[in-house]
Each structure stands twice: as structure tokens, then as C-alpha cells.
C-alpha angles and dihedrals in degrees: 000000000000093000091053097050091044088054089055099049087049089052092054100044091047094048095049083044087059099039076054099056093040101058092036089054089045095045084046098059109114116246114206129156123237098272096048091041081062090043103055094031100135091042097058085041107163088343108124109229139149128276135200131209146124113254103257107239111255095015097100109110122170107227129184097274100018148312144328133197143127126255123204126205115172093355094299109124121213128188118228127205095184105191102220144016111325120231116277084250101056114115138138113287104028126111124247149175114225133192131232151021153342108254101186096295102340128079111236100213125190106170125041121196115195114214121217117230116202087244083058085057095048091052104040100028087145081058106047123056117225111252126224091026119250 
């Protein structure tokens, strides 16, 4: 029975172990917007991190496996090879937070997150839940 009990408790605290190192290495991701991801480049070098930036208008293209496009913050244009379908919502200028790399001079995106202006909010009130509730 002990080693039962010992090989449960070695499960759990694995598992929480893992849960740990999961979120912290989510909430530590860097956030920079287009301008300051060009910027700091070098820096960032193969680091996945989040980038900011509004869909420049006639840069969508359909590839094979997914989109490309360019997004723009602060007049500093950045291409974009996202790997996948992007969200319903996607579409050119709206802003958007994108996660992944620096691949040369390209940023190499698998996950879009489609931010939600309050303009967005006024026009499509029936798509977008009210947060906090009322």
C-alpha cells in the first residue's frame, strides 16, 4: 500500500509541477508591438513571443497551410506567414496579437488573437459578449 500511495503522490506533484511550468512559461512570453519587435530583433532572436499590430489592407493572401499578410504599428510594417485557419473574425485593418517567432525577416505566427475595439463593439453588439457582465 505504501508504494501505491507514494506513486500517487508522485503523479500529482508531477502533474502540478508541470501545470507550474506551463502558465509561467505562457505569462512570460514578451509582448511588443510591431515597431518595437523590429526594433529589438536581434534581441528576440528565435524566442517566441507576442506581437501587435493592425492587418494591412490588401496584404491577406490564402496559402497552402494558412495565411499570409503584413501587419503595421507606428508605421513599421511587419510580414506575417501564419501556419493554420485564421480566427472567423480575421479580417484586414484590425488589430491583432499574434504568437510566435522571427523567421529571417518574417514573423512565423501560429496563433491570432483578434482584439476587440470598442467600434468593433458598436457595430457588432449580437457577436461580441459584454465583459464584465452588467
Amino acid at each position: 500500500m505504501n508504494r501505491r500511495l507514494v506513486g500517487v503522490v508522485a503523479v500529482v506533484v508531477a502533474s502540478v509541477g508541470f501545470l507550474l511550468w506551463q502558465g509561467l512559461g505562457n505569462a512570460t512570453l514578451y509582448f511588443k508591438t510591431a515597431d518595437e519587435a523590429v526594433r529589438d530583433r536581434d534581441e528576440l532572436g528565435d524566442r517566441r513571443f507576442r506581437i501587435e499590430g493592425a492587418v494591412v489592407a490588401g496584404s491577406v493572401r490564402e496559402v497552402a497551410d494558412g495565411v499570409d499578410f503584413r501587419i503595421q504599428a507606428n508605421g513599421v510594417d511587419v510580414p506575417v506567414r501564419h501556419q493554420g485557419d485564421p480566427p472567423e473574425l480575421f479580417q484586414p485593418d484590425i488589430p491583432v496579437v499574434l504568437e510566435g517567432r522571427w523567421q529571417g525577416l518574417s514573423f512565423a505566427s501560429d496563433r491570432i488573437m483578434v482584439k476587440h475595439t470598442s467600434e468593433y463593439r458598436e457595430e457588432n453588439p449580437d457577436r461580441v459578449e459584454d465583459y464584465p457582465p452588467s
